[in-house]
N, C-alpha and C positions, 0 to 999 in steps of 0.2 A: 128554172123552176125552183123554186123556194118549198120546203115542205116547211109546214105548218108549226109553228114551237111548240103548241097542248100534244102534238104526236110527237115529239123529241122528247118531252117531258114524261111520258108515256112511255116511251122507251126506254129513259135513264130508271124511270120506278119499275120497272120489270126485271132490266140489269141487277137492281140492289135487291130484290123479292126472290130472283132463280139463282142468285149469287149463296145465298146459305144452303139451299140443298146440295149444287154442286161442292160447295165447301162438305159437308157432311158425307159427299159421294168418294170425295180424295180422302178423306181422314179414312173413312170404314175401309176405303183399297188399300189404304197404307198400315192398317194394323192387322188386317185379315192374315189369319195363320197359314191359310190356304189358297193363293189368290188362284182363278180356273184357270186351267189347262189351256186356252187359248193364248192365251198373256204368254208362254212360253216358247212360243215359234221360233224366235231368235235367242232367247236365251239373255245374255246378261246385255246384249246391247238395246235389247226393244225394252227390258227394264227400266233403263234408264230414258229411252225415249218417253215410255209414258209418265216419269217423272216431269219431264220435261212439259211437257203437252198439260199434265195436269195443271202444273203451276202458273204454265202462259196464260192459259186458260182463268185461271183465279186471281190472278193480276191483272190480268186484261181487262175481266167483268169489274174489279176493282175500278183501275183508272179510268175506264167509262164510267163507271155512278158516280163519281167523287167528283165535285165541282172544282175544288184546288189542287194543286201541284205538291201543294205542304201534305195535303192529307194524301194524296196517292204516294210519298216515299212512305209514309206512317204507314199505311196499309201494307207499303212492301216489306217493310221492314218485319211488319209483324206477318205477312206470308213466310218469310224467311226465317224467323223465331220460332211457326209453328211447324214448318220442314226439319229444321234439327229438334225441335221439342218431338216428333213424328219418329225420327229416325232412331232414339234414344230409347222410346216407348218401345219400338219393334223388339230390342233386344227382348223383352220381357214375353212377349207373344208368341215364341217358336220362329220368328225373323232375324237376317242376319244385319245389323246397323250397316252402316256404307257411307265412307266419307263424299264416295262417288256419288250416291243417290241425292246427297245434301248439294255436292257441285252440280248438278242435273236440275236441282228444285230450287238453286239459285238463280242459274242461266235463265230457266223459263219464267220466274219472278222477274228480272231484268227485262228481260225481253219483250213480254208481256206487255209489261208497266210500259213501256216507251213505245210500242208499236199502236197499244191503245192510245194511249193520249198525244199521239203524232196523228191519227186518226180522227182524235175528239177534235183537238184543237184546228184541225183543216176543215174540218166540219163547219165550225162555227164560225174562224173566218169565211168562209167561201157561203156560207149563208147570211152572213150578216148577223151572227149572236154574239160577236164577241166582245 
């Protein structure tokens, strides 16, 4: 079964469209003075989980929209720039900075970046787009 490229194409423009809200959803989590009561089950290790999650999450959406390889490290890089530009901010906000948080929003920038476009790229060989 082959699906259709205007529906692939449809999908990468969605990716890049839900891609800044979610970007706007991590900044606002990451500077909040108070983040909810739920976020704190585990304590300082789920912290760092949703660090993680966030960032996989916004690198992922990245290297699905981005058609090249060159522009998905750009975008990692700059996911990465804006996690320590993020963690720097906190101090100022009633937040504690954490080098851990910045190695959490690395990992899932890495992660992310390479599981998505190990995902793209299979896609589009095993469909014929590539």
């Amino acid at each position: 079964m082959k699906i259709p490229r205007p529906l692939l194409h449809a999908v990468r423009i969605a990716d890049e469209v839900l891609f800044f809200p979610a970007l706007i959803l991590v900044v606002w989590g990451e500077l909040s003075g108070n983040p909810p009561e739920f976020f704190d089950l585990f304590g300082d290790l789920q912290d760092k989980a949703l660090h993680f999650i966030a960032y996989f999450g916004l690198a992922g959406m990245a290297a699905a929209a981005l058609k090249r390889r060159r522009s998905v490290y750009f975008a990692s890089l700059g996911l990465f720039a804006l996690g320590g530009a993020l963690e720097i901010v906190q101090g100022f906000t009633g937040r504690d900075m954490s080098a851990y948080d910045q190695i959490a929003n690395t990992l899932g920038v890495v992660a992310g970046a390479l599981v998505s476009r190990f995902v793209v790229e299979r896609l589009r060989r095993d469909l014929g787009y590539w």
